[in-house]
ChimeraX commands (.cxc) that place a marker at each C-alpha (Angstrom):
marker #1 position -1.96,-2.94,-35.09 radius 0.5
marker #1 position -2.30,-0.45,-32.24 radius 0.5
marker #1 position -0.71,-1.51,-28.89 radius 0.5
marker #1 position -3.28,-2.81,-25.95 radius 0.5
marker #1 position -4.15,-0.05,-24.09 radius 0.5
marker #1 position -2.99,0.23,-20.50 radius 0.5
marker #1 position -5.67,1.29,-17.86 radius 0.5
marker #1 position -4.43,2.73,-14.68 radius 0.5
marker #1 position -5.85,4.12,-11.47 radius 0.5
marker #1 position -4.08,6.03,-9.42 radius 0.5
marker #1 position -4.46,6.96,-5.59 radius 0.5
marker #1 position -2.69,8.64,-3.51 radius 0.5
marker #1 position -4.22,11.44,-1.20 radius 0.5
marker #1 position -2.18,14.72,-2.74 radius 0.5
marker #1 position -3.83,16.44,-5.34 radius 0.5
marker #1 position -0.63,17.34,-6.66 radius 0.5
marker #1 position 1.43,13.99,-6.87 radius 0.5
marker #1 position -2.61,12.42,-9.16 radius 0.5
marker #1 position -1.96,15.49,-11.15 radius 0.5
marker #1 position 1.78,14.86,-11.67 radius 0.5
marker #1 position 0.91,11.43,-12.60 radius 0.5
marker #1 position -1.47,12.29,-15.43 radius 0.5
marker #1 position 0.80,14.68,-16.40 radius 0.5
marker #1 position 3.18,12.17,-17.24 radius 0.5
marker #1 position 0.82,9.90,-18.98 radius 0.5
marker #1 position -1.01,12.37,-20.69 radius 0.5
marker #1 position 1.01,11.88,-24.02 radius 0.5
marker #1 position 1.70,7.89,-23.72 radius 0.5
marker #1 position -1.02,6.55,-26.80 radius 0.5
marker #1 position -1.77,3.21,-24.68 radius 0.5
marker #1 position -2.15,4.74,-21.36 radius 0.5
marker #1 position -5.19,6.12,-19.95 radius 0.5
marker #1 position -6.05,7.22,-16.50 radius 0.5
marker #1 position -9.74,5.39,-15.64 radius 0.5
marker #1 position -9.62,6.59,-11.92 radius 0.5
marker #1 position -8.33,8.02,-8.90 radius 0.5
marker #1 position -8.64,7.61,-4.43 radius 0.5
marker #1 position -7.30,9.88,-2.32 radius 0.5
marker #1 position -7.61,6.84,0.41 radius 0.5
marker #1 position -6.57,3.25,0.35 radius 0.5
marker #1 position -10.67,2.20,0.84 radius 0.5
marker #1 position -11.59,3.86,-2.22 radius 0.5
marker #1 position -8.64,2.56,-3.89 radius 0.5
marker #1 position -9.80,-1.10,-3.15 radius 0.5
marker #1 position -13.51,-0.31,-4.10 radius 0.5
marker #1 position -12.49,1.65,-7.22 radius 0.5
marker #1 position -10.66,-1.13,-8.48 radius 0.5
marker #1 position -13.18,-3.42,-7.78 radius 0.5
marker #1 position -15.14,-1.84,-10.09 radius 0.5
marker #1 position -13.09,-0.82,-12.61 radius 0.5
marker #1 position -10.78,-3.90,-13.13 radius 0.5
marker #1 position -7.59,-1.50,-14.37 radius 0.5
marker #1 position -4.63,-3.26,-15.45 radius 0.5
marker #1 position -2.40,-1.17,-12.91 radius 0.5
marker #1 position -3.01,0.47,-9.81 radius 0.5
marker #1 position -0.67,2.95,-8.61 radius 0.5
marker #1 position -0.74,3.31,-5.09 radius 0.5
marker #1 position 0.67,5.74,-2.57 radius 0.5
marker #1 position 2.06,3.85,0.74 radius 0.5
marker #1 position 1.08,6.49,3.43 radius 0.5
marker #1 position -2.47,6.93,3.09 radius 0.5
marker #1 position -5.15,7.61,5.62 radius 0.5
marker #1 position -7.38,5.18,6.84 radius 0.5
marker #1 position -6.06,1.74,5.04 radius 0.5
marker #1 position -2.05,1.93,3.96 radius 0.5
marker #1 position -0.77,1.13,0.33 radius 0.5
marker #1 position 0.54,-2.18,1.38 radius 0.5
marker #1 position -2.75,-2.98,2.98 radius 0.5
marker #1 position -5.03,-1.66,0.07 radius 0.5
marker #1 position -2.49,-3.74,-2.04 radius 0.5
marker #1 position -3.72,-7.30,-0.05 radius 0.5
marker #1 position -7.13,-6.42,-0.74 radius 0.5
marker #1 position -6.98,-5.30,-3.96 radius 0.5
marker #1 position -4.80,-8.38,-5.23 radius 0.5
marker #1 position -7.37,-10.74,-3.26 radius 0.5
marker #1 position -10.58,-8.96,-4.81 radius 0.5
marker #1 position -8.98,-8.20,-8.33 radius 0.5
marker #1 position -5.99,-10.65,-8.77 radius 0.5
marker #1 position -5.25,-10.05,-12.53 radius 0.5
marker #1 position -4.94,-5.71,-11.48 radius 0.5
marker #1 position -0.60,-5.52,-11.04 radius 0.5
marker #1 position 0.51,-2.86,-7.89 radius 0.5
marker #1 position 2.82,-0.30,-9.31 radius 0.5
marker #1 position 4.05,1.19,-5.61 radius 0.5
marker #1 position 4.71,4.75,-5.33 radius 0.5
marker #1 position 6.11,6.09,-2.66 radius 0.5
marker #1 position 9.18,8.39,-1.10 radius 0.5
marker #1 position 10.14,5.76,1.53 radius 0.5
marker #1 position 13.42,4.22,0.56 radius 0.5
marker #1 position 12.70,2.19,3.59 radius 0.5
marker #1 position 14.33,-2.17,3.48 radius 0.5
marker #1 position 10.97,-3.09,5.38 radius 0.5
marker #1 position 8.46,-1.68,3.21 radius 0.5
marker #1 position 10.16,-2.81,0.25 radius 0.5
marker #1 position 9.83,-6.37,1.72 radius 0.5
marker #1 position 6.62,-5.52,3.03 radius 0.5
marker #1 position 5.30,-4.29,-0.81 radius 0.5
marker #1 position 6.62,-7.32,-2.46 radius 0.5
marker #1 position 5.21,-9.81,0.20 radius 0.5
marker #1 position 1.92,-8.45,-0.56 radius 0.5
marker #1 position 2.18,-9.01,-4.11 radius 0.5
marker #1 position 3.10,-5.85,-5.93 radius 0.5
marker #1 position 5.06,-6.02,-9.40 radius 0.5
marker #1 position 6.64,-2.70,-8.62 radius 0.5
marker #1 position 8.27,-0.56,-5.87 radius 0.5
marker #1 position 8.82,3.56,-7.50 radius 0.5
marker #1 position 10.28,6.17,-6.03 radius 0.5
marker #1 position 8.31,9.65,-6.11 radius 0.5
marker #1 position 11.96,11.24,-6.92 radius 0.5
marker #1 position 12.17,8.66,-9.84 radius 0.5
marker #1 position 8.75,9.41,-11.30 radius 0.5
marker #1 position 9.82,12.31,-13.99 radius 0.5
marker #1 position 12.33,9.90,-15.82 radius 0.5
marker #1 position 11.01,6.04,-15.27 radius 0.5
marker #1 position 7.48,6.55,-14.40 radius 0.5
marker #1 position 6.35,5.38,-18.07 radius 0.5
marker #1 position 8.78,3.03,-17.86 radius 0.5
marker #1 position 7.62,1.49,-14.34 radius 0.5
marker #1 position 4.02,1.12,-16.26 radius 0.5
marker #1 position 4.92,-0.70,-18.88 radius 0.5
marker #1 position 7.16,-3.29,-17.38 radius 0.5
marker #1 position 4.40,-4.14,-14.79 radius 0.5
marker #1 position 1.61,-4.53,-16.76 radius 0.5
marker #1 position 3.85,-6.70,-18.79 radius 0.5
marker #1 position 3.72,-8.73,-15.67 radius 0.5
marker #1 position 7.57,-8.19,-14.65 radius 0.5
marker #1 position 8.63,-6.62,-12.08 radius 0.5
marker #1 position 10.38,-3.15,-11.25 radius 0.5
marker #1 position 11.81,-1.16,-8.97 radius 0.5
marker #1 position 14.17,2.00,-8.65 radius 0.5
marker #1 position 17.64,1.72,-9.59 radius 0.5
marker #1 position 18.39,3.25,-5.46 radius 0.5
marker #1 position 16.42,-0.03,-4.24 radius 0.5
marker #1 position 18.41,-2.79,-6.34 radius 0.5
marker #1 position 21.16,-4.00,-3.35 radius 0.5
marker #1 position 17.96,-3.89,-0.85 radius 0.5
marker #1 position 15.59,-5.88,-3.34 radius 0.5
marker #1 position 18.26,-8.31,-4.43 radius 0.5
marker #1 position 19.15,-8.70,-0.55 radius 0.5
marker #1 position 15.81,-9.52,0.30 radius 0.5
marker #1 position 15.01,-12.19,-2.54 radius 0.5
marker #1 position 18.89,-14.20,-1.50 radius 0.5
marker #1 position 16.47,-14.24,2.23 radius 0.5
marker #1 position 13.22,-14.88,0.62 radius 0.5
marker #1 position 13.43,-18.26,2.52 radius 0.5
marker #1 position 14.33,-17.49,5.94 radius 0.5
marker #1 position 11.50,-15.94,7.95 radius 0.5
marker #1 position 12.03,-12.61,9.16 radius 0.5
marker #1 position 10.48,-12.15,13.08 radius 0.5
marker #1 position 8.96,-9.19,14.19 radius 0.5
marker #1 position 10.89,-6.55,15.77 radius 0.5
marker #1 position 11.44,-6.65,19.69 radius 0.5
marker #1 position 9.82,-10.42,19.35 radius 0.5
marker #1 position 6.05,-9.20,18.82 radius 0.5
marker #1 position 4.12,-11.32,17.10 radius 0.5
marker #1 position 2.88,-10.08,13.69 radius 0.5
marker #1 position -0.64,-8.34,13.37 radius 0.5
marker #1 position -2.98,-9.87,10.88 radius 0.5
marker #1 position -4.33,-7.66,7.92 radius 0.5
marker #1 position -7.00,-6.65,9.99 radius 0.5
marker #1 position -5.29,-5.87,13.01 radius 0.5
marker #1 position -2.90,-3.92,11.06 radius 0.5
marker #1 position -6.20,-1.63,9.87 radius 0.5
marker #1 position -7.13,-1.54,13.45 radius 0.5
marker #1 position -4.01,-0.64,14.45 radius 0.5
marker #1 position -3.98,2.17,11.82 radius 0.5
marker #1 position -7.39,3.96,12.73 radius 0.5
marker #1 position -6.84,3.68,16.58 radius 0.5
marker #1 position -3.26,5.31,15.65 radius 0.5
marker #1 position -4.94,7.94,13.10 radius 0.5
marker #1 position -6.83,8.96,16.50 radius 0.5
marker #1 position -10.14,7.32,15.70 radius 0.5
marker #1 position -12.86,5.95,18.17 radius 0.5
marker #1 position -14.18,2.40,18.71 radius 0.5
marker #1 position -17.10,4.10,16.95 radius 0.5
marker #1 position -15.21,5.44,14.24 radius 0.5
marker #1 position -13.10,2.21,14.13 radius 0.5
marker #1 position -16.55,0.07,14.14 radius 0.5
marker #1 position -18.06,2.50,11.69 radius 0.5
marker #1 position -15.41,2.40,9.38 radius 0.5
marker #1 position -14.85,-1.24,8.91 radius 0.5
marker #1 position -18.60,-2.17,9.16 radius 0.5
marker #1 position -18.65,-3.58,12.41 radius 0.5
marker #1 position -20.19,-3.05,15.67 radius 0.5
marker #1 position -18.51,-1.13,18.34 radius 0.5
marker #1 position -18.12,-4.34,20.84 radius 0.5
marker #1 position -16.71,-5.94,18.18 radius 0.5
marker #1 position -14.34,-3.32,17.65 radius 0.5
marker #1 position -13.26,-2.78,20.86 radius 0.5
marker #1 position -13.01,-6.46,21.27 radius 0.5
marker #1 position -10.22,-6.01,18.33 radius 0.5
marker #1 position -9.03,-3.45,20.01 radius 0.5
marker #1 position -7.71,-5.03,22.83 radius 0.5
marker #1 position -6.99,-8.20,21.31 radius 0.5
marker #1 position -4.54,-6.33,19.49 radius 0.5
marker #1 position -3.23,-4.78,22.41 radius 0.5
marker #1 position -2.96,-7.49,24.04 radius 0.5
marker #1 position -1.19,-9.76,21.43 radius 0.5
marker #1 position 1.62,-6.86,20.67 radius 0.5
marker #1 position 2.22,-6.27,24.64 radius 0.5
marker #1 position 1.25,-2.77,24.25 radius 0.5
marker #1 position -0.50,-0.77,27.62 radius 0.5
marker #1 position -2.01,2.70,25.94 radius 0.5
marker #1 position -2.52,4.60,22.69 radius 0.5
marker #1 position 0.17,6.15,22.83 radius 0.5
marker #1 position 2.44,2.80,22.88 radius 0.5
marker #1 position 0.51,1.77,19.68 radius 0.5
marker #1 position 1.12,5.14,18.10 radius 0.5
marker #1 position 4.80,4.71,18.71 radius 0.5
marker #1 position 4.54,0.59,17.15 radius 0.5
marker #1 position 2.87,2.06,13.87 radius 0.5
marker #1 position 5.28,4.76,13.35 radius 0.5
marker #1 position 7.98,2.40,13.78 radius 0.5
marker #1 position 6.41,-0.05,11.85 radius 0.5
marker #1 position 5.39,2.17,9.48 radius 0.5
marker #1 position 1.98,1.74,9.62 radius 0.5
marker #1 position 1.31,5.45,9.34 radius 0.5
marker #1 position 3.87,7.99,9.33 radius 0.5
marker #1 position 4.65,10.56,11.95 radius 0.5
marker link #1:1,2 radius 0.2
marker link #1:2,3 radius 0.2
marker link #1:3,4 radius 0.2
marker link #1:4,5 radius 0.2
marker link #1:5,6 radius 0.2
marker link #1:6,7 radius 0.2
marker link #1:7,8 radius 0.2
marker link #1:8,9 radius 0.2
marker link #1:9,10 radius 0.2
marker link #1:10,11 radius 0.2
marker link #1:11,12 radius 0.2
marker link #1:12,13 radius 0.2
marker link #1:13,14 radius 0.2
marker link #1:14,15 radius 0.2
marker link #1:15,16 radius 0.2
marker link #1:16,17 radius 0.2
marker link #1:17,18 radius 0.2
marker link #1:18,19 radius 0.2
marker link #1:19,20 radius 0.2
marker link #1:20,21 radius 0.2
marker link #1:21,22 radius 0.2
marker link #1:22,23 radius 0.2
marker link #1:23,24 radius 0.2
marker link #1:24,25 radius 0.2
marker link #1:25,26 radius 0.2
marker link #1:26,27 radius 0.2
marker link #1:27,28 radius 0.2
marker link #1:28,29 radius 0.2
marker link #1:29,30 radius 0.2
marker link #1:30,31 radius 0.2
marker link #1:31,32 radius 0.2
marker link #1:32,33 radius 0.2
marker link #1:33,34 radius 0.2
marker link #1:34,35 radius 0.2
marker link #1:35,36 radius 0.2
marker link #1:36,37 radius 0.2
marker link #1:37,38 radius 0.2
marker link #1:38,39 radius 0.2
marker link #1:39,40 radius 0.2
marker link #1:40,41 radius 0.2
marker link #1:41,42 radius 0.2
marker link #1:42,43 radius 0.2
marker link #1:43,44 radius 0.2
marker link #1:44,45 radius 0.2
marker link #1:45,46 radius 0.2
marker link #1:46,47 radius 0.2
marker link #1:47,48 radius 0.2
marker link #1:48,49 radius 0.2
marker link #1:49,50 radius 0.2
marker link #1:50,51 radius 0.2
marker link #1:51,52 radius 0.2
marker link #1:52,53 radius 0.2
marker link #1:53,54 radius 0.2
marker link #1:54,55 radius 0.2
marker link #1:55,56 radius 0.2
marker link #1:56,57 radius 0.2
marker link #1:57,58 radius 0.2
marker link #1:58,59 radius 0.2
marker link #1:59,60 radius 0.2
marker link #1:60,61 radius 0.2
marker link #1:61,62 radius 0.2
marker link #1:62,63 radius 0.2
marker link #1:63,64 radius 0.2
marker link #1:64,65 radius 0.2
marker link #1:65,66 radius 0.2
marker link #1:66,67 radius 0.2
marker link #1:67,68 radius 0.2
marker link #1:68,69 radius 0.2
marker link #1:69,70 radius 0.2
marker link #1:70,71 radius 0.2
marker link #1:71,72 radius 0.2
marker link #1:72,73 radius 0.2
marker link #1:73,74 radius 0.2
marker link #1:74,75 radius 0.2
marker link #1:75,76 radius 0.2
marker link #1:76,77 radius 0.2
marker link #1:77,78 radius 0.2
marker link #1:78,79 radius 0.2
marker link #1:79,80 radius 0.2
marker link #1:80,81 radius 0.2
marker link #1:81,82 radius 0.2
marker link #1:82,83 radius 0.2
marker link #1:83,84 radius 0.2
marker link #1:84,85 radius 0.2
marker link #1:85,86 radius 0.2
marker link #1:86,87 radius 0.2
marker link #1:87,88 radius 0.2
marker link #1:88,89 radius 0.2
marker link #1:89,90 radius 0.2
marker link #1:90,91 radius 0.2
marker link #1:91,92 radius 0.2
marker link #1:92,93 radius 0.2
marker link #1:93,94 radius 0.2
marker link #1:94,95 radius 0.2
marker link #1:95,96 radius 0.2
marker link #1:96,97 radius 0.2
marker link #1:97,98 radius 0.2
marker link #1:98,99 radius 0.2
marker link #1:99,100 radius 0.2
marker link #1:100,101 radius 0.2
marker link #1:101,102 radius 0.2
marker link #1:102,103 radius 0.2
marker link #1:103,104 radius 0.2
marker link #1:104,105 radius 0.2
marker link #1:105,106 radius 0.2
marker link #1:106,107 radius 0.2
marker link #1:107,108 radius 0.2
marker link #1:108,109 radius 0.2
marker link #1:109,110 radius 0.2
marker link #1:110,111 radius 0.2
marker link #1:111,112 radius 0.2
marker link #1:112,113 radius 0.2
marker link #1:113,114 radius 0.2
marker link #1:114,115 radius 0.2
marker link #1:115,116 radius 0.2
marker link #1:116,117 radius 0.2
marker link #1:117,118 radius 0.2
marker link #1:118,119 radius 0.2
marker link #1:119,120 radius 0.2
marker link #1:120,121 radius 0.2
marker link #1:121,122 radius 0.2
marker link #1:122,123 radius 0.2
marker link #1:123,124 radius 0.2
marker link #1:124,125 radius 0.2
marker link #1:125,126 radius 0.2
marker link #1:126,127 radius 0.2
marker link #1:127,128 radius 0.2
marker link #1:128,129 radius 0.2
marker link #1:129,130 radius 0.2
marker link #1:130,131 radius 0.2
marker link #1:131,132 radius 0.2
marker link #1:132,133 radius 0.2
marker link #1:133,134 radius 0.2
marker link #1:134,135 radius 0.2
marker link #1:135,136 radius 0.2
marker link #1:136,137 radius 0.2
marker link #1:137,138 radius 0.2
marker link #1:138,139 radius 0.2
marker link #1:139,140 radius 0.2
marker link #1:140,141 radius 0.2
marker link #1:141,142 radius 0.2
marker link #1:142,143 radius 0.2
marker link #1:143,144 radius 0.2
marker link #1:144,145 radius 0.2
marker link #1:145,146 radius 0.2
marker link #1:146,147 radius 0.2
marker link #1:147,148 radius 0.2
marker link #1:148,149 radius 0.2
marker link #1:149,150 radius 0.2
marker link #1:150,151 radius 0.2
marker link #1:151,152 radius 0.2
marker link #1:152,153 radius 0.2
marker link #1:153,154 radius 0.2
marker link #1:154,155 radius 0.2
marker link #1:155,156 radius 0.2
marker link #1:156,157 radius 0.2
marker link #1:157,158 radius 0.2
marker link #1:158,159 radius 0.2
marker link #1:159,160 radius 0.2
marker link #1:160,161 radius 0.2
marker link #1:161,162 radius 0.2
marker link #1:162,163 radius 0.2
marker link #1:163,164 radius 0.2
marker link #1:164,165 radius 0.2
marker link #1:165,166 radius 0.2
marker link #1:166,167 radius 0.2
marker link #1:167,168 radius 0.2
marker link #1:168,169 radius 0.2
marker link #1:169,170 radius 0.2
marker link #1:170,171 radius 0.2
marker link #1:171,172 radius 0.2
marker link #1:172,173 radius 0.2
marker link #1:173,174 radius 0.2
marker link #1:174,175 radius 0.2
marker link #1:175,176 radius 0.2
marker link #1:176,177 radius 0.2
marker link #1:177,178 radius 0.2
marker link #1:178,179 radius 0.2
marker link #1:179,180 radius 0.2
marker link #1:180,181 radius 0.2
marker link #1:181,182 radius 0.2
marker link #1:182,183 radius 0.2
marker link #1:183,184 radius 0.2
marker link #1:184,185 radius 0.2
marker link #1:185,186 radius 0.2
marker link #1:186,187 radius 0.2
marker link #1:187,188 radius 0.2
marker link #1:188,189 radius 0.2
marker link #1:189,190 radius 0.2
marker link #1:190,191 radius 0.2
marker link #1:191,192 radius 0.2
marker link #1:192,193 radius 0.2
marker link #1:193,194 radius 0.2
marker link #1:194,195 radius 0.2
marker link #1:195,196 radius 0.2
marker link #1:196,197 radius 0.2
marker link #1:197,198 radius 0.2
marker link #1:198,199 radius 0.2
marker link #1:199,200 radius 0.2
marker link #1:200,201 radius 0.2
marker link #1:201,202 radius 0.2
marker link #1:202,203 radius 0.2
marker link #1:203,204 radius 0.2
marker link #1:204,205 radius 0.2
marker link #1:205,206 radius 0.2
marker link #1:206,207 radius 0.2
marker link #1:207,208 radius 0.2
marker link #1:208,209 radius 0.2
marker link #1:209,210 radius 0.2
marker link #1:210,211 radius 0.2
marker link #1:211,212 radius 0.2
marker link #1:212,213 radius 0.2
marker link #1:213,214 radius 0.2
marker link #1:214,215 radius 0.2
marker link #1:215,216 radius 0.2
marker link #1:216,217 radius 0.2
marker link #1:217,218 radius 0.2
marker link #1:218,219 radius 0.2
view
């Protein structure tokens, strides 16, 4: 009896790391590759429509973040697990993937020897992570209970302020914010400052500084 087949998407906006990726799989009899985004929006659409078993997502990615694709995905397409792919050995995005209901945290530097291996134990519906990230993942489950406050005592953006707060930090206009998320400009510049307003923050370039350090986007 031939093993289920395991269908994967993949997104993550370097040619090179999609090609790696198949690479990898290329051999593995109940793997396929049914898709791939080079941005998180695509990512959420594709799998949408596709319904894979795994998605493997890229954290940094224009427009809408891994973690953030991850929320939507998991609340459009609940039974798809998040395989996390990323170079960010970072505590508060490992927290962060895991709150938003990923089965699996990889390292890109991992990839060549546990990539396979990160595949099948998530779409078994356990969860992994790299061998580097044990002590912070173990750390962060003994705390699972205690809530963890924003840092410098902000209050914490919603998912959709968090996309806000990515395009306005990506350098985009209300109308390229509006346009973007299907809204009209008034309404997007009514998010706008609602969101300054809520995380104490004066200009753009104070919110560029938050999302960096928040990791919203990278620098």
């Amino acid at each position: 009896m031939s093993a289920k087949l395991i269908k994967i998407v993949i997104a993550d906006d370097h040619e090179i790391v999609r090609q790696g990726v198949k690479n990898l799989v290329a051999n593995e009899p109940d793997m396929e590759i049914c898709g791939e985004a080079t941005i998180g929006r695509d990512a959420v659409d594709l799998v949408t429509k596709i319904k894979p078993d795994i998605a493997i997502l890229d954290i940094s990615m224009p427009g809408l973040n891994g973690i953030e694709a991850a929320r939507q995905i998991l609340k459009a397409q609940p039974k798809t697990k998040i395989l996390m792919f990323t170079m960010h050995e970072v505590e508060q995005l490992v927290h962060e993937v895991f709150n938003a209901g990923a089965h699996g945290y990889l390292l890109k530097s991992d990839a060549g020897r546990h990539l396979v291996t990160a595949i099948r134990t998530v779409a078994s519906g356990s969860h992994y992570f790299s061998s580097k990230l044990s002590e912070v993942i173990l750390e962060g489950f003994r705390k699972k209970d205690v809530p963890r406050p924003p840092p410098d005592g902000q209050q914490k953006p919603s998912g959709r302020e968090r996309e806000i707060i990515q395009l306005l930090a990506e350098g985009k206009s209300n109308k390229e914010v509006a346009a973007t998320l299907g809204i009209s400009v008034k309404t997007a510049e009514t998010h706008r400052a609602a969101v300054m307003r809520k995380l104490g923050l004066h200009s753009i370039s104070e919110l560029v500084r938050y999302a960096i350090r928040n990791h919203i986007i990278e620098p």
